[in-house]
C-alpha positions in Angstrom: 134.5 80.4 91.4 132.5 83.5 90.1 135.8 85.6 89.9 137.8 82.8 87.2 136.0 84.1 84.1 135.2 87.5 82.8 131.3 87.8 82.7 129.6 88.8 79.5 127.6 92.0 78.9 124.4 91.0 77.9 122.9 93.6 75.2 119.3 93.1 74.3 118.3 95.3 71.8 116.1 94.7 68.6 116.9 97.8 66.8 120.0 96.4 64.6 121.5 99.7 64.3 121.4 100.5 67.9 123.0 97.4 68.7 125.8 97.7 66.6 126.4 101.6 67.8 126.3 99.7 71.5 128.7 97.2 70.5 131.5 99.0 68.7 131.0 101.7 72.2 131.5 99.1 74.5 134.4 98.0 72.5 135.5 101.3 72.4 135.9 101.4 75.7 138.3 98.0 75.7 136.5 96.1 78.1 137.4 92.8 78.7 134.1 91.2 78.7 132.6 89.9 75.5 129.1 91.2 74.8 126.4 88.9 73.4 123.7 90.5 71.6 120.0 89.3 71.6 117.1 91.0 69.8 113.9 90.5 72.1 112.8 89.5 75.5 112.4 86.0 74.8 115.9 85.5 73.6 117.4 87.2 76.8 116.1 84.9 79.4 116.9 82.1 76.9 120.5 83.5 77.5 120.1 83.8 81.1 118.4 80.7 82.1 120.5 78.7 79.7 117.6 77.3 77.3 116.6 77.3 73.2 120.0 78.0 71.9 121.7 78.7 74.6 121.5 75.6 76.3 124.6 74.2 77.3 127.0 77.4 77.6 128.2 78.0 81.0 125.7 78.9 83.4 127.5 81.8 84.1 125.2 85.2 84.9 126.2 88.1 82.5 128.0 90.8 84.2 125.0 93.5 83.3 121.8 93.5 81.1 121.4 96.5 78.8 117.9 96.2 78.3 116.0 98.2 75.6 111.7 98.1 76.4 110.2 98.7 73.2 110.7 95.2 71.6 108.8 91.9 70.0 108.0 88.9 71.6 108.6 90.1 75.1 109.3 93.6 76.1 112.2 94.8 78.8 109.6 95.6 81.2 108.4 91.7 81.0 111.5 90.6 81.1 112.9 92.9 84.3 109.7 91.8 86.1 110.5 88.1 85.5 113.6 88.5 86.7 113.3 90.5 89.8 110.8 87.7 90.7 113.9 85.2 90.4 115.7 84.7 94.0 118.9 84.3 91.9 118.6 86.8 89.4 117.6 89.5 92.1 121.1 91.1 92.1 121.9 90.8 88.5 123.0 94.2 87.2 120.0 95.8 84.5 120.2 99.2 82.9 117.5 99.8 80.7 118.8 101.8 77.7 115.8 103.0 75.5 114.5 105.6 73.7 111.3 105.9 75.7 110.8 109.5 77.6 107.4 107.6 78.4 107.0 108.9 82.3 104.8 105.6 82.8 108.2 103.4 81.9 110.4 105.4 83.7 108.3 104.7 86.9 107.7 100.8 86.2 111.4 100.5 85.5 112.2 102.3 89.1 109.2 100.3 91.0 110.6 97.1 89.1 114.1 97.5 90.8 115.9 98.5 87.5 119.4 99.2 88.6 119.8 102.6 85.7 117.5 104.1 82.9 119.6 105.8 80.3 117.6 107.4 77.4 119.2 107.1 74.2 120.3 110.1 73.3 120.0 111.2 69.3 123.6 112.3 69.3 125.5 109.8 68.2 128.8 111.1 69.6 126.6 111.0 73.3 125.2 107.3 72.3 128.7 106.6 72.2 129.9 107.8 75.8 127.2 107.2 77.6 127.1 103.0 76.6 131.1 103.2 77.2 130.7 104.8 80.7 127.7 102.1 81.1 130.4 99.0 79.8 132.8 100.5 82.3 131.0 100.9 85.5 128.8 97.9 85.2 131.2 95.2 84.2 134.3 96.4 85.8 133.4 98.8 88.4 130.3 97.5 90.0 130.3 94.1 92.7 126.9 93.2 94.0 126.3 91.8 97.1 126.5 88.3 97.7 123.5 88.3 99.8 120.6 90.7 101.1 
């Protein structure tokens, strides 16, 4: 039943222009998948767990989280360690794609069980390729197990 739909990307990024550079790369790359977009922590497990305004949409999991940390509300690492504590969200696909060089994130991240950390690179032309190699490999390449 998983395989019948194509899975969302599931950007969460509060940084409006970074979003939008993230969305027209992954469209770029003419992936399938839609993406949503969400700006903070509280809004993504809203999307995930299907509550607030997302209740009601399929309860489908999104194909990959692109997860900035630096946000309101609820940062990325919040929201990764919520989720890693979830039996069912366990496996779900999260690449953290910030602008932090902080080595304290990078380690929480790893120890976290975050799946990639990509640091935003300044180059806009290197933004681009690195979030269409991301689009690619996670929602097309990439099949998690279906148990441990």
């Amino acid at each position: 039943m998983k395989n019948r739909y194509i899975r969302t990307i599931l950007l969460v990024e509060d940084s409006m222009a970074d979003a939008e550079m993230a969305m027209d790369a992954l469209r770029e790359a003419n992936l399938a998948n839609p993406v949503v977009h969400v700006e903070d922590g509280v809004d993504c497990l809203d999307y995930i767990y299907c509550r607030g305004q997302w209740e009601g949409r399929e309860p489908f999991d999104p194909a990959v989280v692109l997860l900035d940390i630096k946000m309101p509300r609820m940062n990325g690492l919040d929201v990764l360690t919520q989720l890693r504590a979830d039996e069912r969200m366990r496996r779900l696909p999260v690449v953290i794609l910030s602008s932090s060089r902080e080595e304290s994130d990078l380690a929480r991240s790893w120890d976290l069980g975050v799946n990639a950390y990509v640091i935003k690179p300044v180059d806009v032309a290197q933004f681009f390729e690195a979030v269409r190699t991301l689009g690619q490999f996670w929602a097309v390449l990439n099949q998690a197990p279906d148990k441990d």
